[in-house]
C-alpha positions as CSV (number, residue, x, y, z in Angstrom):
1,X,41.5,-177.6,-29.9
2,X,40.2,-181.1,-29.5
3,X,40.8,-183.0,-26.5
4,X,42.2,-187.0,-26.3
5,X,41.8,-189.0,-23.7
6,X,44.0,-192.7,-24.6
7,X,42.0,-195.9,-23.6
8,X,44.5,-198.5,-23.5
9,X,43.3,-202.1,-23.5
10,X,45.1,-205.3,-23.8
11,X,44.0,-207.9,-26.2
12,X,45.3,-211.8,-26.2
13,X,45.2,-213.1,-29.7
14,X,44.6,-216.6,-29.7
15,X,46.4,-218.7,-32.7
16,X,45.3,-221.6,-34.8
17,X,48.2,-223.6,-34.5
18,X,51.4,-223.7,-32.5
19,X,53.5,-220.3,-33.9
20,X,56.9,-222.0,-33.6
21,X,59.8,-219.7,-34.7
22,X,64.1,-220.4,-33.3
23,X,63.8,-218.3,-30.3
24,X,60.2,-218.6,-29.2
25,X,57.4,-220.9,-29.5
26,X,53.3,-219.3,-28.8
27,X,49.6,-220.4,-28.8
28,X,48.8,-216.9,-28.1
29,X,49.9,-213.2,-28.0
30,X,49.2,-210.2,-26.0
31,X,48.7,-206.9,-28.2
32,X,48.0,-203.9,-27.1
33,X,45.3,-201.7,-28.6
34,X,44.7,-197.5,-28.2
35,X,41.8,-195.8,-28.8
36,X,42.2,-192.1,-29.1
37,X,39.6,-189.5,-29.7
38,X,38.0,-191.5,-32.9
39,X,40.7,-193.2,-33.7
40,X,41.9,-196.4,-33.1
41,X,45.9,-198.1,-32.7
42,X,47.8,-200.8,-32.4
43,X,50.8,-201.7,-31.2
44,X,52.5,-205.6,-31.0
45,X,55.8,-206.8,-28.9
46,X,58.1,-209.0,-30.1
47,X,60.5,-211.5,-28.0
48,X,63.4,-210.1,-29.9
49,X,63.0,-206.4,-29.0
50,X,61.1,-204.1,-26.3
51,X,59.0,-204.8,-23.6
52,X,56.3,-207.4,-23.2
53,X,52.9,-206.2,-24.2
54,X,52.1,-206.1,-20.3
55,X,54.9,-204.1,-19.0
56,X,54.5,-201.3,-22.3
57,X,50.6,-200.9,-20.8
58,X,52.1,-200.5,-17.6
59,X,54.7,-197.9,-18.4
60,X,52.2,-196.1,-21.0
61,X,49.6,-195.6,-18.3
62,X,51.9,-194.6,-16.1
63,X,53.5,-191.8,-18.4
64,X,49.9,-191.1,-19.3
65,X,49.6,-189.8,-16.0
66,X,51.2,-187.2,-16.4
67,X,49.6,-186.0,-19.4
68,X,46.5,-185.1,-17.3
69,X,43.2,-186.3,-17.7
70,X,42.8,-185.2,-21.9
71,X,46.1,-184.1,-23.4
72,X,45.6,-181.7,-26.4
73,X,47.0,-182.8,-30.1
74,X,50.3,-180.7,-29.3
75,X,51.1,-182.3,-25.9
76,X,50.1,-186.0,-27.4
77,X,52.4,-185.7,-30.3
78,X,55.0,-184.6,-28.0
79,X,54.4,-187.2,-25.8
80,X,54.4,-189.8,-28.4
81,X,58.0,-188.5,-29.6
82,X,59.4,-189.0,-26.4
83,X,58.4,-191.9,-25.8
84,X,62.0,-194.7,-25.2
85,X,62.9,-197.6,-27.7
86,X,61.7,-200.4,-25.5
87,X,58.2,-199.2,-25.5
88,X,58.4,-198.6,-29.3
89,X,55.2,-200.7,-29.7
90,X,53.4,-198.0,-27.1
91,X,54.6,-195.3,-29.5
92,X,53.6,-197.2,-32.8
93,X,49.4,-197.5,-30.8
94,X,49.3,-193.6,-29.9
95,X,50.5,-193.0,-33.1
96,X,48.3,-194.8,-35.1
97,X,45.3,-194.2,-33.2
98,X,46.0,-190.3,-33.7
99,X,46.8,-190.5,-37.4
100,X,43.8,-192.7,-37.9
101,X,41.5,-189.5,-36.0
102,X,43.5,-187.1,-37.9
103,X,42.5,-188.8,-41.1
104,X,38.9,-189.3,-40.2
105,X,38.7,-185.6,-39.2
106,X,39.5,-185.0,-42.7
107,X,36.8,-187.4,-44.1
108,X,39.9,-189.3,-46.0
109,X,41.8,-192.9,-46.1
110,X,44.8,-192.9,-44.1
111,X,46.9,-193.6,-47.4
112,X,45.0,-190.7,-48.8
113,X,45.9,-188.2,-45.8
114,X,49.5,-189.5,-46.1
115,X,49.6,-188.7,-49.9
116,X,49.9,-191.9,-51.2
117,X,47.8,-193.8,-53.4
118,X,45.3,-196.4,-52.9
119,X,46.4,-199.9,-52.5
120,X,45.3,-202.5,-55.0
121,X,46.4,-205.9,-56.0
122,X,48.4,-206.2,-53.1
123,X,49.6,-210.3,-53.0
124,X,50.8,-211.4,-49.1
125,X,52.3,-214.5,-48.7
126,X,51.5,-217.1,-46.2
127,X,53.4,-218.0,-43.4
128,X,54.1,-221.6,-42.1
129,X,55.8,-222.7,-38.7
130,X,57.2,-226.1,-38.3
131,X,55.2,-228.4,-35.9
132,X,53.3,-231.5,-35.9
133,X,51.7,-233.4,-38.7
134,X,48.3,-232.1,-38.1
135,X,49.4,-228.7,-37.7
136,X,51.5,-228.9,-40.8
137,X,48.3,-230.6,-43.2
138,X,46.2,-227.2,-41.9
139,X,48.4,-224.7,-42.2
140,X,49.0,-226.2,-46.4
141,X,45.4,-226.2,-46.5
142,X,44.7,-222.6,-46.0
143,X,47.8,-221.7,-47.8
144,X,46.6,-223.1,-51.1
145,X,45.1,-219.9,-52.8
146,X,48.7,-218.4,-52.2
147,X,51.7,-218.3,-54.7
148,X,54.5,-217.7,-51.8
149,X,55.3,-219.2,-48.7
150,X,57.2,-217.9,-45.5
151,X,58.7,-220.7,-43.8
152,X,60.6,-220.3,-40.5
153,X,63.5,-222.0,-40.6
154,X,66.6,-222.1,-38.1
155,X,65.8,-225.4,-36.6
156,X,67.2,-228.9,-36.7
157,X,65.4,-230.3,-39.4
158,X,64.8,-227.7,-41.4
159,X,65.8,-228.9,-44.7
160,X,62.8,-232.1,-44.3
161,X,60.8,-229.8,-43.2
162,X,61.0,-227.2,-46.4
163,X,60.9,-230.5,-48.1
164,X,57.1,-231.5,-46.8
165,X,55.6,-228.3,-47.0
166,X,56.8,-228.2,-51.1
167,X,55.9,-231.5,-51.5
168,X,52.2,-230.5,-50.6
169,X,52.2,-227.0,-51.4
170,X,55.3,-226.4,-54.6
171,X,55.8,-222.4,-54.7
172,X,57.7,-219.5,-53.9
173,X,59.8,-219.6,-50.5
174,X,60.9,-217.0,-48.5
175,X,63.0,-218.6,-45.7
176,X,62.9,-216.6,-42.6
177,X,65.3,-217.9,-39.4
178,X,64.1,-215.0,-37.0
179,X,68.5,-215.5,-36.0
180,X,68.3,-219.2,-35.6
181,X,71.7,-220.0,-37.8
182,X,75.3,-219.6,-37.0
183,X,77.2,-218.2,-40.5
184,X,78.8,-221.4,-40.9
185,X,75.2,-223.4,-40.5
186,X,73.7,-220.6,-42.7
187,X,76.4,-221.2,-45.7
188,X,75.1,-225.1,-45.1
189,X,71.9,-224.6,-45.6
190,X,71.5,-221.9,-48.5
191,X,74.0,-224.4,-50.3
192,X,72.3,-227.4,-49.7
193,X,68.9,-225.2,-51.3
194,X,70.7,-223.9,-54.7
195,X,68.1,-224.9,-57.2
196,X,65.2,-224.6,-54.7
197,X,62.3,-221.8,-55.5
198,X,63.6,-219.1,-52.7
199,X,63.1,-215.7,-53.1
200,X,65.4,-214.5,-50.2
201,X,66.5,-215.5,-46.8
202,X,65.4,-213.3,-44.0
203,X,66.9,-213.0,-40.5
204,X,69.8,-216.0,-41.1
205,X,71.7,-214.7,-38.1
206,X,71.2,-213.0,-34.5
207,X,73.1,-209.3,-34.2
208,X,74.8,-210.4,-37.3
209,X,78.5,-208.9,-38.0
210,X,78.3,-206.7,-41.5
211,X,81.6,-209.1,-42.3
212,X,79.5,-212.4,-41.5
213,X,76.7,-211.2,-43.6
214,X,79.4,-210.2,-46.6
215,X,80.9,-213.9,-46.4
216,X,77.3,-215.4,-46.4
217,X,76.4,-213.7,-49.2
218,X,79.8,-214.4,-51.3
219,X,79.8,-218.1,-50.0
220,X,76.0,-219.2,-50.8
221,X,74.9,-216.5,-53.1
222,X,72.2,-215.7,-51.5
223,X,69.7,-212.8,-51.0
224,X,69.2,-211.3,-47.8
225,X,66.8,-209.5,-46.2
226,X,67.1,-208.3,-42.2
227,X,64.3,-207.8,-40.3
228,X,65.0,-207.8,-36.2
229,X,68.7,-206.0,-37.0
230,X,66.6,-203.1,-38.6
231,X,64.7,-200.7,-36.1
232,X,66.2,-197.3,-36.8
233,X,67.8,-195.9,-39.9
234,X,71.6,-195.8,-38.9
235,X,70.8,-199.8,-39.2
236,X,70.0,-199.4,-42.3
237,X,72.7,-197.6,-42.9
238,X,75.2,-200.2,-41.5
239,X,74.0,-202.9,-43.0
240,X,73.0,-201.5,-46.7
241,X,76.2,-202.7,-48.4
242,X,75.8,-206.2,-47.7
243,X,72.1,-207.1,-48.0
244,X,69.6,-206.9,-50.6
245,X,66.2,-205.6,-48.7
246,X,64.8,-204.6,-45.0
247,X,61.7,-206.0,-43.1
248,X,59.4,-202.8,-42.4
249,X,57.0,-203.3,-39.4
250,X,55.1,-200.5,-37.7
251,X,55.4,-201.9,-34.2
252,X,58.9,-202.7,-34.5
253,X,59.7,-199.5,-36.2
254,X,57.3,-197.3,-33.9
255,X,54.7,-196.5,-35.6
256,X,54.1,-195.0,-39.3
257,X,55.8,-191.9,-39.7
258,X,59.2,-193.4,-38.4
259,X,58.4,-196.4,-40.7
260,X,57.8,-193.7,-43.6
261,X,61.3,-192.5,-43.0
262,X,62.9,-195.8,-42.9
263,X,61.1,-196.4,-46.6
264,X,63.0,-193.1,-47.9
265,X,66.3,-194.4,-46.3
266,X,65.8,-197.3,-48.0
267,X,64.8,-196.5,-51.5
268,X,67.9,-193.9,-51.5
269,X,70.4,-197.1,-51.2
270,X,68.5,-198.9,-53.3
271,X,67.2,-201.7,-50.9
272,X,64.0,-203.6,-51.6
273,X,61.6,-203.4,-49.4
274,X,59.3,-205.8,-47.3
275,X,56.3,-204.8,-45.6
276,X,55.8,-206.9,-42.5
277,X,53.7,-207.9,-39.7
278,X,53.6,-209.1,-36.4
279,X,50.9,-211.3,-34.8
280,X,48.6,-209.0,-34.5
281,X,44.7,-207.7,-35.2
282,X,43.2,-205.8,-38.1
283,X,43.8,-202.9,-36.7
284,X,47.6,-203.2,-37.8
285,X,47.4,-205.0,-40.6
286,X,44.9,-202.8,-42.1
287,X,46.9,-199.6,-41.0
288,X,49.7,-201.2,-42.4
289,X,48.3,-201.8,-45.7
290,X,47.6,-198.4,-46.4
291,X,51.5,-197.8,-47.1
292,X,51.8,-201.0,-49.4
293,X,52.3,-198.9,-52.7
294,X,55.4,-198.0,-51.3
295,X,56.6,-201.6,-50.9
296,X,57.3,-205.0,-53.0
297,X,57.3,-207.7,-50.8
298,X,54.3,-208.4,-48.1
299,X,53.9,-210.4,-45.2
300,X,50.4,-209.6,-44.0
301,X,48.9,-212.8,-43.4
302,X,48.2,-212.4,-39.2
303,X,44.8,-212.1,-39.5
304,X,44.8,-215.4,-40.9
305,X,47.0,-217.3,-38.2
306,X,44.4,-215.9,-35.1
307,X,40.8,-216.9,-34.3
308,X,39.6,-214.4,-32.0
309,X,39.6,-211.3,-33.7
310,X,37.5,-208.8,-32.4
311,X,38.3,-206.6,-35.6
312,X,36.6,-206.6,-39.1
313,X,39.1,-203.9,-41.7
314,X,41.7,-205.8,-44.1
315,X,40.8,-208.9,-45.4
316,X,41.9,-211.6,-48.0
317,X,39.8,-212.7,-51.7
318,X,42.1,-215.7,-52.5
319,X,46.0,-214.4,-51.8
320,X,45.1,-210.8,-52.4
321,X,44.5,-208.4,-50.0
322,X,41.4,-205.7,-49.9
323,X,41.1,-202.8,-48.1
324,X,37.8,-201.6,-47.2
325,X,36.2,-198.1,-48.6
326,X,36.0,-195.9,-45.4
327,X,37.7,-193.3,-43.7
328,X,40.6,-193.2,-41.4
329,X,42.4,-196.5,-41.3
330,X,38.8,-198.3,-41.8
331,X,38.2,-200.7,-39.0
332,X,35.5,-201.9,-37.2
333,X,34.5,-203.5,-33.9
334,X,31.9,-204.4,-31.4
335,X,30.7,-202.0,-29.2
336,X,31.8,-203.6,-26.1
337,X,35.5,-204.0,-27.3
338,X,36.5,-201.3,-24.9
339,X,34.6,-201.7,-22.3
């Protein structure tokens, strides 16, 4: 039996421009990276769930610990499972970083060992963050090969603000207020956009009450997608008669095989399906795009928002994505990465 012995490293991202969402505002972003046997994770925190990037490498090592030196596949998987919700993003590393040495063990694609097909033609859109003038004229520019748009919204000015980035850039929205509206503010604002090109509205309010949601969606005829309300599938489950499709990420989920579950959960109530990132490395977003066939909205653009990298795997030709030919979840890095 083959013997793993985690490396955990953490990684700061740095980003173009400002990322400016309601509840948080970054230049950079810790992520935390696994490797594992030959295989390689990741795993990114969010401000509106878990713990920060540090404090999951802290608690990981330390439950490492007591896994001894090199834990066997058995006692890893078992370790993974048990791993607690607030270091979901710990789980979501190990995890990948095993299935991506399972796969390679196998000489196979990750979406091949998984049994689903290859991804091809695969269209993300491209997200924009409200900011300064500057910030705004670079963020249209490398948005112009893309046909959709995520703005985040949830902010004072938001209607001027959809208002520039159209007047530069006219496409597909998809409005996304990470929680920043009240229901009443949220009615306001997806009446004062009938007409406008928007494909949903993501996120519109914090912890949101399955009866504010239902009056949203009968006041402003809308369509909404959650994201941050769905982590496990009894959210799903609570929140599937009142909204139209689910944000899937693999950090915020814990990793692929509990995002694989959500995805079956979902498809059974017949909710459409959005396959998301955070800001993160290649590692994920390539990982991730191995279970895009499964999805029909994407949000994969993170590789494009960071300049320091250290990652070569998914990449964009225009607004479609391509996954490279290799096995495993098919990234690359310099040798030094981990030392």
């Amino acid at each position: 039996m083959p013997e793993f012995q985690p490396i955990l490293k953490l990684y700061t991202l740095r980003l173009r421009e400002s990322f400016n969402i309601s509840k948080a505002s970054a230049d950079e972003k810790s992520t935390l990276i696994v490797r594992c046997g030959d295989g390689i994770g990741e795993g990114s925190p969010s401000v509106h769930y878990g713990l920060p990037a540090e404090r999951v490498y802290e608690e990981l090592e330390k439950r490492l610990k007591f896994c001894g030196a090199g834990a066997d596949v058995g006692e890893l998987t078992n370790f993974i499972d048990a791993l607690p919700p607030q270091v979901y993003v710990g789980r979501c590393a190990l995890e990948m970083a095993y299935l991506d040495h399972a796969a390679k063990t196998q000489r196979v694609p990750l979406h091949s060992y998984l049994d689903l097909p290859r991804p091809e033609n695969i269209v993300s859109s491209f997200t924009i963050t409200p900011g300064t003038e500057a910030e705004l004229i670079a963020q249209c520019e490398r948005a112009e090969p893309f046909d959709a748009l995520k703005l985040k919204v949830g902010f004072r000015r938001d209607l001027d603000f959809i208002d520039y980035v159209l007047k530069r850039k006219p496409c597909r929205l998809r409005l996304d207020a990470n929680g920043g509206w009240t229901v009443d503010q949220a009615i306001e604002q997806m009446r004062a956009l009938r007409g406008y090109p928007i494909d949903f509205i993501e996120q519109p309010l914090t912890d949101p009450d399955v009866r504010d949601l239902d009056r949203l969606k009968t006041k402003a005829e809308c369509v909404i997608f959650l994201d941050e309300s769905i982590v496990e599938i009894k959210n799903v489950n609570t929140y599937a008669p009142v909204i139209d499709g689910i944000n899937i990420k693999l950090s915020k989920c814990g990793g692929i095989l509990p995002s694989l579950r959500l995805v079956e959960r979902a498809k059974e109530l017949k909710l459409k399906l959005l396959l998301g990132c955070m800001i993160e490395t290649a590692v994920g977003i390539t990982a991730a795009l191995h279970l895009a066939t499964l999805f029909d909205f994407f949000d994969l653009d993170a590789i494009m928002l960071t300049e320091n990298d250290p990652f070569w795997g998914a990449h964009f030709d225009g607004q479609t994505m391509i996954l490279p030919e290799s096995n495993g979840i098919a990234v690359t890095t310099e040798e030094n990465t981990f030392v």
